[in-house]
Backbone as CSV, one residue per row, in Angstrom:
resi,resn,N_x,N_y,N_z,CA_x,CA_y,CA_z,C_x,C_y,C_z
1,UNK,-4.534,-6.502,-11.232,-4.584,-6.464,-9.787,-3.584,-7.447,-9.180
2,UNK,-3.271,-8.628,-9.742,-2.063,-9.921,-9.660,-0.836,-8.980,-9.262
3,UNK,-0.725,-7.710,-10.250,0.764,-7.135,-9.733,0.795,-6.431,-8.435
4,UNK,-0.521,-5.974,-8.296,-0.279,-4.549,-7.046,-0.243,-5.882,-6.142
5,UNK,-0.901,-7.036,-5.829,-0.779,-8.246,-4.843,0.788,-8.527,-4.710
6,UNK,1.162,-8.436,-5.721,2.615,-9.234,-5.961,3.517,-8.576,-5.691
7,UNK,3.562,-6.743,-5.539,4.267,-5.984,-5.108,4.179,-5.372,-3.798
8,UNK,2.836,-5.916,-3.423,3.151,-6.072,-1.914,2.897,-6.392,-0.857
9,UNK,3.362,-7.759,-1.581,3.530,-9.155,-0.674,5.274,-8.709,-1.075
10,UNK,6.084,-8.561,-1.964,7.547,-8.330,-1.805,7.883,-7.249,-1.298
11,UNK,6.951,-5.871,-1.350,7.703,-4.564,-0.562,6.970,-4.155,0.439
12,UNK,5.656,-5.118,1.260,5.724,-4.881,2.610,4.517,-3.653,2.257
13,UNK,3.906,-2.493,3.759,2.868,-1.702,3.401,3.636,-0.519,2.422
14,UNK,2.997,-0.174,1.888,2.832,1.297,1.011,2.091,1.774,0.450
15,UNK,2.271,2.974,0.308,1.491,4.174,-0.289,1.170,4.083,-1.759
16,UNK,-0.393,4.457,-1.882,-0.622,4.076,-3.468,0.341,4.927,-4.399
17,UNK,0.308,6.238,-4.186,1.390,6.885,-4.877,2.752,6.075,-5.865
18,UNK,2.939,5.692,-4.839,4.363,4.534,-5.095,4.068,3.251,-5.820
19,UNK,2.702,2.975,-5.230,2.583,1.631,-6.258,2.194,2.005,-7.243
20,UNK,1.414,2.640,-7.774,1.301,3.405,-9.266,2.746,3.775,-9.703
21,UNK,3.351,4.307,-8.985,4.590,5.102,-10.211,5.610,3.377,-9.855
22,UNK,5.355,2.253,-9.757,6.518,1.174,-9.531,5.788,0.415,-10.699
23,UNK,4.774,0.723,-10.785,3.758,-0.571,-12.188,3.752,0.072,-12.975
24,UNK,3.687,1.056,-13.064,3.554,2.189,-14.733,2.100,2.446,-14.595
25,UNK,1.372,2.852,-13.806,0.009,3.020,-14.155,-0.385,4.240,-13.420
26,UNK,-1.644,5.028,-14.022,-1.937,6.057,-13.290,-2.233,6.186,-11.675
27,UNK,-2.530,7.063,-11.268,-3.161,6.470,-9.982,-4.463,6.771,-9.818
28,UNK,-4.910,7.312,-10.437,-6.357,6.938,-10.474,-6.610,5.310,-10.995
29,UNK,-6.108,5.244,-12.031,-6.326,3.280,-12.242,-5.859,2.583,-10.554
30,UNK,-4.334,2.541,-10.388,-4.288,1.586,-9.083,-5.022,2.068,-7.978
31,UNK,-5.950,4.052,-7.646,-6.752,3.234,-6.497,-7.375,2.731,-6.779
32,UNK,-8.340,2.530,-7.823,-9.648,1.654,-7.988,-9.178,0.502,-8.085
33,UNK,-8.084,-0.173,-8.765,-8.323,-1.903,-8.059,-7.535,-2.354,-7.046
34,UNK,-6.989,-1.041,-6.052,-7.207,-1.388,-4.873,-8.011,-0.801,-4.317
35,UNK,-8.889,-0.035,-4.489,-10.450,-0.443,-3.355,-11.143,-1.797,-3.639
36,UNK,-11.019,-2.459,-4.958,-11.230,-3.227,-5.416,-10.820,-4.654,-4.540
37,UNK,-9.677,-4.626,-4.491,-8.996,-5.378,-3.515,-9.686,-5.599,-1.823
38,UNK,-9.644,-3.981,-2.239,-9.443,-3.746,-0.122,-11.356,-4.252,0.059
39,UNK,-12.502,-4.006,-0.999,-13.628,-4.544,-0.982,-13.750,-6.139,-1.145
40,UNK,-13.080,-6.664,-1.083,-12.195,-8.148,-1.467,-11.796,-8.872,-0.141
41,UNK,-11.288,-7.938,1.146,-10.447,-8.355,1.907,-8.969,-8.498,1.934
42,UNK,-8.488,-8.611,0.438,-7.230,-9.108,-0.192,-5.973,-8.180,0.400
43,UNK,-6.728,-6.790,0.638,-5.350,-5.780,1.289,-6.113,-4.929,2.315
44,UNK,-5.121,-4.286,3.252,-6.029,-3.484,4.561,-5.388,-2.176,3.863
45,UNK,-6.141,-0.849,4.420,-5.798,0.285,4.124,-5.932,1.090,5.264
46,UNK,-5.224,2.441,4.904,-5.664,3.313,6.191,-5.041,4.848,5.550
47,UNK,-5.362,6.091,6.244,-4.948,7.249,5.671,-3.835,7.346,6.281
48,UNK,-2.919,8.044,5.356,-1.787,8.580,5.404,-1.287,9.565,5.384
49,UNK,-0.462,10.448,6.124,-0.416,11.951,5.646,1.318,11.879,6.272
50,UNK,1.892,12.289,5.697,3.486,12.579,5.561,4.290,13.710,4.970
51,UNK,4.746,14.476,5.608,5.313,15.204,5.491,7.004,15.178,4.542
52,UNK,7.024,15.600,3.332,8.248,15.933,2.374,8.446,17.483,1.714
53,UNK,9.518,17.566,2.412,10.199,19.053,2.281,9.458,20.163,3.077
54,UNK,8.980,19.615,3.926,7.794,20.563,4.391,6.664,20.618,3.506
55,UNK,6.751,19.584,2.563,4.857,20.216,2.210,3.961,18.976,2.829
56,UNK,2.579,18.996,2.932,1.976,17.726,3.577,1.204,17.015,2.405
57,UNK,2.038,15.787,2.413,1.419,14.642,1.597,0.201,13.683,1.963
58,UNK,-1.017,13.827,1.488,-2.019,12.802,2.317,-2.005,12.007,1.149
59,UNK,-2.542,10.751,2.098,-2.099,9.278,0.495,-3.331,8.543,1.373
60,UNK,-3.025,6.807,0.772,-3.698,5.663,1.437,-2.336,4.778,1.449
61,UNK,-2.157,4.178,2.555,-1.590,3.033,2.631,-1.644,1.954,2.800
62,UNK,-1.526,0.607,2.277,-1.999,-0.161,1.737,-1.015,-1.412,2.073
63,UNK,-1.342,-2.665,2.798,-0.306,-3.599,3.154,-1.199,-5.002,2.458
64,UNK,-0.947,-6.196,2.416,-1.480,-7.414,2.378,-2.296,-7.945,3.674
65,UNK,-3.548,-7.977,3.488,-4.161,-8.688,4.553,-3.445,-9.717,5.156
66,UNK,-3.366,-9.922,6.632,-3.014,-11.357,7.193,-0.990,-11.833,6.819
67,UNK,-0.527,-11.056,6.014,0.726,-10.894,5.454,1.541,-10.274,6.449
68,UNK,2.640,-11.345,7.296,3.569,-10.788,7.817,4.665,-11.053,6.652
69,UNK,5.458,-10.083,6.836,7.193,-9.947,5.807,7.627,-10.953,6.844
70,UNK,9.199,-11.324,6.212,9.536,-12.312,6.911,10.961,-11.209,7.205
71,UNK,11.231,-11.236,8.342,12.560,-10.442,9.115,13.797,-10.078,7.991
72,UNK,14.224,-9.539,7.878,15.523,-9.378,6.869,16.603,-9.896,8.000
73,UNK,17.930,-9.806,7.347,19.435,-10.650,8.065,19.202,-9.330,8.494
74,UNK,20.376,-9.696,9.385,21.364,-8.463,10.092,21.018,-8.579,11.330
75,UNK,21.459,-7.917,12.081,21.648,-7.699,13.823,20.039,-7.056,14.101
76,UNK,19.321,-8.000,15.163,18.205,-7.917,15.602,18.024,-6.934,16.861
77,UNK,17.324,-6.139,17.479,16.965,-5.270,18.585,17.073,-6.336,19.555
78,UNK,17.168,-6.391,20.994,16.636,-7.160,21.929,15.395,-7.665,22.019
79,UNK,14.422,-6.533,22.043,13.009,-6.515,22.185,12.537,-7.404,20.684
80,UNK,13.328,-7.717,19.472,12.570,-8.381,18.608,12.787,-9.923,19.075
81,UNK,14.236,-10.040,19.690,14.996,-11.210,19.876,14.090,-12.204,20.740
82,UNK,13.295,-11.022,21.532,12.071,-11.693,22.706,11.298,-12.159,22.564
83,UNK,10.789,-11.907,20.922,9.266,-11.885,20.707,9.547,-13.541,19.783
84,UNK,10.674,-13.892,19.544,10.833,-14.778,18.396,10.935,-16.177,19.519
């Protein structure tokens, strides 16, 4: 469970889909220790449904509780420039 924490706190919210196929593990294993988690507090979740190639993908997506990312470089919007 140390890795799915550790992958995303570095890649920000995502879809279990993705975190299973980035750790090598099924996804039936990573949802259960992230409900595990999310029964924990440790990560927030919510449903997902996304559309690829036209077919409809429903998932869970999954971020770090209380975890803001920290801004990447490059040229900022106005409206972010405001908030800082």
């Amino acid at each position: 469970m140390n890795e799915i924490l550790q992958y995303l706190k570095t890649n920000g919210e995502t879809v279990d889909l993705d975190i299973a196929a980035a750790l090598g593990m099924s996804l039936v294993k990573a949802r259960n220790h992230l409900l595990e988690l999310s029964a924990k507090g440790d990560v927030m979740s919510c449903h997902s449904i996304k559309f690829v190639d036209g077919k409809k993908v429903e998932g869970m997506s999954y971020r770090l509780a209380g975890f803001i990312l920290k801004a990447k470089p490059g040229a900022k919007s106005k409206a972010q420039l405001k908030l800082q």
